[in-house]
N, C-alpha and C positions, 0 to 999 in steps of 0.2 A: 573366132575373130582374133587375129595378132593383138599387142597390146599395145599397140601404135595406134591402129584405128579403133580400138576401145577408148583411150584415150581423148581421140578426134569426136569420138561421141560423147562423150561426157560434154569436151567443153563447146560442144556448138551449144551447150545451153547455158551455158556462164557468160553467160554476157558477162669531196673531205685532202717562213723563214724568218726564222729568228733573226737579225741581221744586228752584226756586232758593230760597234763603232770603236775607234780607238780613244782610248781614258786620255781626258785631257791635264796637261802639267800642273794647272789649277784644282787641288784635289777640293779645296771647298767651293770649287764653284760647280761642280758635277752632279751631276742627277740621274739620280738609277731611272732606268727605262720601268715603266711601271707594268706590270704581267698581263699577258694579250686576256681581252675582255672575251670571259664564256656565255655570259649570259646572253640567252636567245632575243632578239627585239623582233616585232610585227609590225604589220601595218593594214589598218582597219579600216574600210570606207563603206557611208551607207550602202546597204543592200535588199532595201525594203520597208516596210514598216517594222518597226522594232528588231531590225535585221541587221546585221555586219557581215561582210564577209573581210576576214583576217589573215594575212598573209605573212611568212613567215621563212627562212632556209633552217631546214636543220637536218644535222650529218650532209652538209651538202646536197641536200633534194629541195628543191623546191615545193614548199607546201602549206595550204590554207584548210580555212576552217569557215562554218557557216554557223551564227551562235544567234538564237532568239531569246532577247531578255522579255519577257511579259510586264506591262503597263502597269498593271495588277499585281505586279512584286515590288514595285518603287517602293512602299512601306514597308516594308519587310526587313525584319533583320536581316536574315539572310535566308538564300532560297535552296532547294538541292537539284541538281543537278543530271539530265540524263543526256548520254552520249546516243546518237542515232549512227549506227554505221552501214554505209553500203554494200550491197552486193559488188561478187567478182564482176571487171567489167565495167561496172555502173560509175556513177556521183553523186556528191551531194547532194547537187539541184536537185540530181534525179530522184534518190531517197528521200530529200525534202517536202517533194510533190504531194508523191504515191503516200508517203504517212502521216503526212501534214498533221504534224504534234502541235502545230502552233496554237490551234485554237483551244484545245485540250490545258495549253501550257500558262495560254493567258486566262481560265478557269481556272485551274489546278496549282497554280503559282510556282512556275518550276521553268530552269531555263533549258533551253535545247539547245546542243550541240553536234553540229551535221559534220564531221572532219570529212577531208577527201584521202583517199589513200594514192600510195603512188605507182606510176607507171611499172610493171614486170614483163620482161623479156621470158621465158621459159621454155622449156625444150618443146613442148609440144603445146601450147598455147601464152597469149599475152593480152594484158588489160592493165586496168586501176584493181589494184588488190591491198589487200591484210596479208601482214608475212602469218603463219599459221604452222607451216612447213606441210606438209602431204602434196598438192598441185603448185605449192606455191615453194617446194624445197628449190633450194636456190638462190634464194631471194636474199639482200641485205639490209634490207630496210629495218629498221628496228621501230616498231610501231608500238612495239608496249614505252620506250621510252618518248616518243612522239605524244602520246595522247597523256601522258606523265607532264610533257610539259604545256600542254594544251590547257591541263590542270593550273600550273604554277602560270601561266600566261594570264587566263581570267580572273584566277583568287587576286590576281592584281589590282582588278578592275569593278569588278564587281563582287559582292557582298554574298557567297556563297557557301554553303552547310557543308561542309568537308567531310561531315558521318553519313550525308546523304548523297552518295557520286554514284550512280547507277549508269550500264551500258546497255545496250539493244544493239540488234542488227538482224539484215536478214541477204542469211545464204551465209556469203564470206563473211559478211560483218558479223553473223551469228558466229561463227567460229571465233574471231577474233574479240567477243563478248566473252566465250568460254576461256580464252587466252590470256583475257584480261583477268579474268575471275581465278585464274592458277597462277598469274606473273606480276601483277598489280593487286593485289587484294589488302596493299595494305590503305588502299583506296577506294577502291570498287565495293561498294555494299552489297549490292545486288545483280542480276545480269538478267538478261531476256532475248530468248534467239529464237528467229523464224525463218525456218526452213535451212538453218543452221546445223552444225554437230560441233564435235570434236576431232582434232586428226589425234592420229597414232602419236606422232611428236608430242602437243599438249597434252596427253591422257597422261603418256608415259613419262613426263614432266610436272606434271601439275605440282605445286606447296604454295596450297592458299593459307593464309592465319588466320582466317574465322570462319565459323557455321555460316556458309553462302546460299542464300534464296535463288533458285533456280527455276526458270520458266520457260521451259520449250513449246512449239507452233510448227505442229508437222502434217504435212499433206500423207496419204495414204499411197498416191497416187506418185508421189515426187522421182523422177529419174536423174535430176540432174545432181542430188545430196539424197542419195535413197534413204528410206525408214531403218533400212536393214543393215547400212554403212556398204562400203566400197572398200573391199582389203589392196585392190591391185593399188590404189591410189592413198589408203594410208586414211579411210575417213573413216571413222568409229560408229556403228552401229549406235541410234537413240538408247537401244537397249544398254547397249556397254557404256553410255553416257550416266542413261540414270544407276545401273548400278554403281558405279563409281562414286556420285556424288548424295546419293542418299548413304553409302555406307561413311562415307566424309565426315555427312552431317548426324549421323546414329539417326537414321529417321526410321518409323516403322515399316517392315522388310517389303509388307503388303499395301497398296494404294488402295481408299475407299475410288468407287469409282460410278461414275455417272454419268450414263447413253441419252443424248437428245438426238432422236429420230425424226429429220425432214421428210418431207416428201421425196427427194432423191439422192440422199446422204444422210450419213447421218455424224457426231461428233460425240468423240471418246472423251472425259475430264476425266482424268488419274489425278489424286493429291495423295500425298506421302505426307504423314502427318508426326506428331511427336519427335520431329527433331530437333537438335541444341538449338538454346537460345529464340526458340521455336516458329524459325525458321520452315520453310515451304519447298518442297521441289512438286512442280505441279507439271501434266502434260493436257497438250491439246491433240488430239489427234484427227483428222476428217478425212473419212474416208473417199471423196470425189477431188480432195485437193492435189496440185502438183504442185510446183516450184513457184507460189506467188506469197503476195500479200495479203490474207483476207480480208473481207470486210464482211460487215454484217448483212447485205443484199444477199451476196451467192455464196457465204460460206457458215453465216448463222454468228459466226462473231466479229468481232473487229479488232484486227492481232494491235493497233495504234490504241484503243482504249486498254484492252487487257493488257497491255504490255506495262501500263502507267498505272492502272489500278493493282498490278500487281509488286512491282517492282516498289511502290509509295509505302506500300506499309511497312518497310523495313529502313532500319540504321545499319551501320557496319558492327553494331552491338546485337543485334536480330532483331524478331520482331518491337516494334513502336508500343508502347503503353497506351 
């Protein structure tokens, strides 16, 4: 198969003037021009129950964000925070849906934030993407600074734990979770990606500043981000993911490891244990899964709970006391 229409198979399943004036003769009556304003501004209007949708240009793209405050945090000092991001392709709304953190978020006291990523033109495919680089090289979007100031946007607004900024995503947004966790980490405490990797680009860039909790959700079965990674497109093997980030965090070389067998699957837990700060890189692995979301119905867990239960027990200091 050429590597045009390898390509073509992969993604059928992926879903920026100063202007002078002349000084006037009156030099005490003159007023310096005061320096073009940088700061970002939004613009927020309901979007459901406890829901905004937040709009915003930055570097020139038009782009929003979908944030759920919970009821149940108004007391709160302050709350921590996890970033939801979508697949190539997808949106918000749409990741919103399918993982529906909200209820979890108004239990668990923790706000959600659904960004949308922006539109990519590409040689051989085009969607709402995460720059990441592998399928996505090309791209100018700078998205670790975007969700940077998505940060600086909300700590505005809302009363949020700054040691507690966690990411998820699933597919691309799982990439751009590892992305964040090697280019923002002096933010990011934690990360969680389903049906996600690493491309070649973030591997061979990563410099995170702390022992990072890491949680992969891998189908067995996945062809569109396989288990095994995709060299012609630059996407890293789960294997070559966790070695990298267990050797990161000095965790122990070997994973304790535990089979629960369905009736017609069954699911791998790998935990890597004794690493700095004592931190976690944990995997799921199910053997009947491909490219989705689980839930606990047809896949035995539910990547929307594990994803919070996992990612909560951590500060950007390691594990919580």
């Amino acid at each position: 198969m050429s590597t045009l229409r390898h390509f073509y198979f992969i993604f059928i399943f992926f879903l920026m003037s100063c202007g002078g004036g002349g000084e006037s003769s009156d030099s005490s009556k003159s007023t310096p021009n005061p320096p073009p304003s940088t700061e970002i501004t939004e613009s927020c209007v309901e979007y459901g129950s406890n829901t905004k949708k937040c709009s915003l240009t930055h570097n020139a793209l038009d782009r929003y964000y979908i944030i759920y405050v919970p009821e149940s945090g108004a007391s709160e000092a302050s709350m921590p925070v996890l970033f939801a991001l979508h697949g190539y392709g997808s949106t918000a709304e749409t990741h919103k849906n399918y993982t529906n953190f909200q209820p979890l978020a108004e239990t668990s006291k923790f706000i959600v934030i659904y960004p949308q990523g922006s539109y990519f033109q590409g040689a051989f495919t085009s969607g709402n993407h995460w720059n990441v680089g592998s399928w996505t090289a090309g791209s100018t979007a700078d998205d670790v600074d975007f969700i940077n100031e998505v940060i600086d946007l909300v700590s505005k607004k809302e009363s949020i734990n700054q040691n507690r900024l966690y990411s998820s995503g699933m597919s691309n947004g799982g990439f751009m979770s590892y992305h964040l966790a090697c280019n923002l980490s002096s933010r990011i405490a934690a990360i969680a990606s389903v049906t996600g990797s690493m491309s070649k680009e973030t591997l061979e860039n990563c410099s995170p500043s702390h022992p990072t909790p890491i949680l992969q959700i891998h189908g067995a079965l996945d062809v569109t981000v396989p288990f095994n990674g995709d060299v012609t497109i630059n996407m890293e093997s789960i294997d070559n993911v966790f070695n990298y980030w267990t050797t990161y965090n000095s965790c122990d070389p070997i994973p304790s490891l535990i089979v629960t067998d369905y009736v017609d699957f069954s699911v791998d837990y790998q935990k890597y244990n004794n690493c700095l700060n004592n931190v976690k890189v944990e995997l799921y692995k199910i053997s009947s899964m491909g490219h989705t979301w689980p839930g606990k119905n047809n896949y035995g867990i539910s990547a929307t709970e594990e994803v919070w239960n996992f990612v909560s027990q951590f500060d950007i200091y390691g594990k919580i006391n």
